[in-house]
N, C-alpha and C positions, 0 to 999 in steps of 0.2 A: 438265199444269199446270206452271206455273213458279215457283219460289219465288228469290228473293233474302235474304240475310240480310248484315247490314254490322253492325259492330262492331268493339270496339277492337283495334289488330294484335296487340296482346296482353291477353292474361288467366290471370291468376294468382289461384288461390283455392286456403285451406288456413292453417292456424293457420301464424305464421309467415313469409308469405310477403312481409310487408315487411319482411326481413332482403337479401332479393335489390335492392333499388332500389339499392344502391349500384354494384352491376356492372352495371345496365342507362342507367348515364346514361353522354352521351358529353360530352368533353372542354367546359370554357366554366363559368361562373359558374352560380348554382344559388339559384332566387329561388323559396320555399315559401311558400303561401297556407293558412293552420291557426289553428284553434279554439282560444281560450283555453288548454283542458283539455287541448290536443296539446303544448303546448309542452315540457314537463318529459320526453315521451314522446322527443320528437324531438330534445332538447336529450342527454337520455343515449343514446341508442340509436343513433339515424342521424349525426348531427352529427359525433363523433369519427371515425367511416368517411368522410366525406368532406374528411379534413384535404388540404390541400392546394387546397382549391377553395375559392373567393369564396361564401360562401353568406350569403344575406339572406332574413330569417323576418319574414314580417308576418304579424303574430302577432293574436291576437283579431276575428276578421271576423267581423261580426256573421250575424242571422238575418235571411236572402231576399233575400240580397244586394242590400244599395243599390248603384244606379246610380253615384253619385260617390264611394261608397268603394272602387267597381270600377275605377275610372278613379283614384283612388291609387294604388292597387295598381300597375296600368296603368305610371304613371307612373313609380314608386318602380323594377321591376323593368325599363323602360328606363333607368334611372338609373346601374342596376350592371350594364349590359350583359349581365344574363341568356343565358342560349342552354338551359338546362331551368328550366320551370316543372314544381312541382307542388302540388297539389292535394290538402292531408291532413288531412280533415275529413269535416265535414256536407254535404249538397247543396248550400250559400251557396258555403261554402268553394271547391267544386270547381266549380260553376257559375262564380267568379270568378277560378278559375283556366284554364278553359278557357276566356274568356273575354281575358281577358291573353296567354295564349300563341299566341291565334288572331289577334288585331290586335299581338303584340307589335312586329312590322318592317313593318310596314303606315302607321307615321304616322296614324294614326286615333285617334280615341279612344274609349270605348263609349259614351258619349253619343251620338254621331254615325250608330254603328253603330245602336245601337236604337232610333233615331228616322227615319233611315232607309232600315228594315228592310234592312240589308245583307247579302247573304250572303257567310259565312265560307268558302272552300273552300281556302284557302291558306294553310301554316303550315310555317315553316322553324325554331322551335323544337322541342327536344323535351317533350314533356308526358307526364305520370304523375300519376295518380289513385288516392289510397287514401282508401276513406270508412272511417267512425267508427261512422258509422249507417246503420242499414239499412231506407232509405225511399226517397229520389227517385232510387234507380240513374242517377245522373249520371255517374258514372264508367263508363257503359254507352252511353251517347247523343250525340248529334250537334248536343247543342242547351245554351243557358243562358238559367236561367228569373232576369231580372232585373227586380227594380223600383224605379221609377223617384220618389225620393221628395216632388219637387214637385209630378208629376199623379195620385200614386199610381196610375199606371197599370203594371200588371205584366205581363211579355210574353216569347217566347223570344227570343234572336237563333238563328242556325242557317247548318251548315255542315260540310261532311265534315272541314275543316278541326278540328271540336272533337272528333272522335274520338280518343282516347286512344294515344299509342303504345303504355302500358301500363296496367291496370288492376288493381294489385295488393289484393284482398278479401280481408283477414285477418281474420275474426271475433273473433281476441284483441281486435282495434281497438275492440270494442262492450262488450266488459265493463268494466261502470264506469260505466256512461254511467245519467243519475238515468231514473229509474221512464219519468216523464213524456214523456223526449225517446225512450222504449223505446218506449212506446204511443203517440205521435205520428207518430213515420216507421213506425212496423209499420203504421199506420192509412194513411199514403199507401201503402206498397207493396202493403197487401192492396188497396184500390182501385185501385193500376195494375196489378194483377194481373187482378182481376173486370172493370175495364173493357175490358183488352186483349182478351180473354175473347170479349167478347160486341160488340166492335165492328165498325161496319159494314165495314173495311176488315181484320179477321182471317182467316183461315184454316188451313191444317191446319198448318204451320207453327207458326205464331205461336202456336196455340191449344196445342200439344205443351208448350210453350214458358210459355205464362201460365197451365194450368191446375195446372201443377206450382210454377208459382213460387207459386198461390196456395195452394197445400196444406202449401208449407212453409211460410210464412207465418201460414197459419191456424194449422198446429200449433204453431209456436215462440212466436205471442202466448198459444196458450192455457197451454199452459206456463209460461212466463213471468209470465203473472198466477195461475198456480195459485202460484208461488213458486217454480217452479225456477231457479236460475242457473247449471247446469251447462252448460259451453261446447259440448255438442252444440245446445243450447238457439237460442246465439246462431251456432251454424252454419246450424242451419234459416232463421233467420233472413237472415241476409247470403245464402245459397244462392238463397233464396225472390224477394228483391230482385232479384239478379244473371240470375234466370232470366226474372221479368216482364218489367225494362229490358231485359232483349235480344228479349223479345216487341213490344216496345209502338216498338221504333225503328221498325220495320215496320208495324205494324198501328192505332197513336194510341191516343188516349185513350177520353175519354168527357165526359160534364156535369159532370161530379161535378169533375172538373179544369178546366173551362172557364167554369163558374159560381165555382168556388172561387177561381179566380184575382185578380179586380178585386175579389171580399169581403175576401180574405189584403192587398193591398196597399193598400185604403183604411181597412182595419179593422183592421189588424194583429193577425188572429185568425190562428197558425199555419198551416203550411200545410197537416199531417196534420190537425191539429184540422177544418181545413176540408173536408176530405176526410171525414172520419167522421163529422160532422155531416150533408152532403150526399148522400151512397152509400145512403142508406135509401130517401129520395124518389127521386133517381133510378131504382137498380133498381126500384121501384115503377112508376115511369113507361115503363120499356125493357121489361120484363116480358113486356107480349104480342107485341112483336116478336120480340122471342129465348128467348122455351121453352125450344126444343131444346137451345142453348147454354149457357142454365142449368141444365136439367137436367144436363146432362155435368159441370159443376161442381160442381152440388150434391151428385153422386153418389160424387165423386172426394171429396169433403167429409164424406159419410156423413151426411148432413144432410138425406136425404127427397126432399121435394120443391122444385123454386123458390121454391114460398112458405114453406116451412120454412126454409129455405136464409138468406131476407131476416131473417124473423125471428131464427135464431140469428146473422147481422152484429149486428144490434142488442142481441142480447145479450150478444157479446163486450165490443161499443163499450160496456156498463152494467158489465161486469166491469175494462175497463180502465182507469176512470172518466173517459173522455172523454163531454162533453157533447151533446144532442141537438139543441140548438140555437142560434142567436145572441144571446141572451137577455144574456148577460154582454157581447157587444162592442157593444150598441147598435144595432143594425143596424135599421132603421126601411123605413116603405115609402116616403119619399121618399130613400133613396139606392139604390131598385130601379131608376131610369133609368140610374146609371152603372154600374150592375152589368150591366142588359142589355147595354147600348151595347159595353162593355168586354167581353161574355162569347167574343165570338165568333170563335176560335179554331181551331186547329187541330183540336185536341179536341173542339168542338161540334161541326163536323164530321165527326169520326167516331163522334158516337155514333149508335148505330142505328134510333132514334128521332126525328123531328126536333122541337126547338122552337121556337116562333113567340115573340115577345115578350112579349106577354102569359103563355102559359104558363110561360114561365122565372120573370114576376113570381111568377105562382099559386104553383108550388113555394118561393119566397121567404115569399109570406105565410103558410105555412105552420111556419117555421123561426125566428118573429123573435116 
């Protein structure tokens, strides 16, 4: 058997380790894509190390990355003739950084790109990813999850081109970060953990790879919501992430991201939230096709059996106070047509299961 694995040329993990991005960028202007909360970070720490360089901070980029505030970005950073982007945040963050640095000398713009469907495989900047949070391992993947806010329709673009030159995971990067956005992206990483897991496109690989990301993950949210905030805490955590995303470039997702996607961009229900709402029905539904798979998880989990297993997800998802259904965003059974319509993705594709339209509805009426 053959295994391939792709990933970014580099990666760097360890407290710490965005103290080095100043000696990995080469010569040219310096155009950073960061979350509110980064700025004061980056304004004393990185900033002064790069005197001498042109650097432009567009600062505040919101959540799930809008389309046209990508395509500012976009703009802004061919404005000051960038030659590095990076990417110092959330998943939005670095989705719209790799995203920028991918079409930066291309004359395109992401509009065009995501409607489209372009492939990215060419990039003459350099790009650098340090997330903040540890949830959609973007800074691990070859893809940006953007949505589009006049069809609300949410979708990847993709490309070897959005591979990362470098990937710097500092767990210091996470502390601080409120309760909520903790239990949010832990809620997506434990699901692209469990899905990569058990998808129909895994293997011995991949599964080495997502069973471990999901045991760190499991332990550092349980932790975390027992009350602990010591930085091993938010290393299991970033580790847990960093291991899944490097399983799942390979191996896809699952429903739980394929259904959540077109809910998250016409319902602006988060994206973890989406996730941790979804992952109960699912595995429920995947269940009798992958036993075996879940037993291997479950075990690694010390959590019994597969149905033992579902049930304590849900009991974590009750400890971290994420919700079990769509009850608060409105979600009705007539906006089950553009969630089918919209579901069908990469991810539906690899889950191991298949659903017909109707069933995707079923699992919906379930949840609203």
């Amino acid at each position: 058997m053959i295994f391939e694995m792709r990933s970014p040329e580099t990666v760097l993990f360890g407290r710490k380790v965005r103290e080095q991005l100043p000696e990995l960028l080469p010569e040219g202007n310096v155009f950073i894509i960061c979350g509110a909360h980064s700025k004061n970070i980056l304004e004393k720490e990185l900033l002064p190390k790069l005197a001498g360089k042109k650097v432009e901070l567009f600062t505040g980029f919101p959540a799930e990355a809008p389309l046209d505030i990508t395509d500012h970005a976009l703009n802004a950073a061919r404005n000051v003739n960038a030659r590095s982007i990076i990417g110092w945040g959330g998943g939005s963050c670095i989705d719209a950084a790799k995203t920028v640095a991918s079409l930066l000398d291309s004359g395109i713009s992401a509009s065009e790109a995501f409607r489209s469907d372009l492939p990215l495989n060419e990039r003459k900047c350099f790009f650098a990813a340090l997330p903040t949070t540890a949830g959609t391992a973007a800074e691990m993947t070859p893809n940006a999850v953007l949505c589009d806010p006049e069809s609300n329709v949410k979708k990847s673009l993709r490309g070897s081109a959005m591979f990362a030159d470098a990937a710097l995971i500092d767990p210091e990067l996470l502390m601080g970060a409120p309760d909520h956005v903790i239990y949010s992206s832990g809620f997506d990483a434990l699901t692209q953990g469990i899905e990569s897991t058990i998808s129909a496109k895994s293997d011995a690989m991949t599964m080495m790879l997502s069973i471990e990301g999901t045991f760190l993950t499991w332990q550092g949210l349980q932790q975390y919501s027992a009350g602990n905030r010591e930085i091993g805490v938010f290393e299991a955590l970033a580790r847990g992430c960093m291991l899944s995303g490097a399983a799942f470039v390979r191996s896809g997702l699952g429903a739980a991201h394929g259904i959540g996607h077109p809910i998250s961009g016409s319902k602006g229900v988060p994206h973890g939230v989406c996730c941790a709402i979804l992952l109960i029905e699912v595995l429920k539904w995947n269940l009798p096709v992958v036993h075996e798979k879940m037993l291997q998880l479950s075990r690694r989990l010390d959590c019994g059996t597969p149905e033992q297993f579902i049930d304590a997800v849900a009991a974590l998802r009750c400890k971290c106070g994420l919700p079990e259904n769509f009850k608060d965003w409105s979600l009705a059974a007539a906006d089950f047509p553009f969630v089918v319509k919209n579901c069908r993705s990469g991810s539906m594709k690899s889950n191991p299961r298949p659903f017909s339209d109707e069933e995707v509805a079923a699992l919906l009426e379930k949840l609203i």
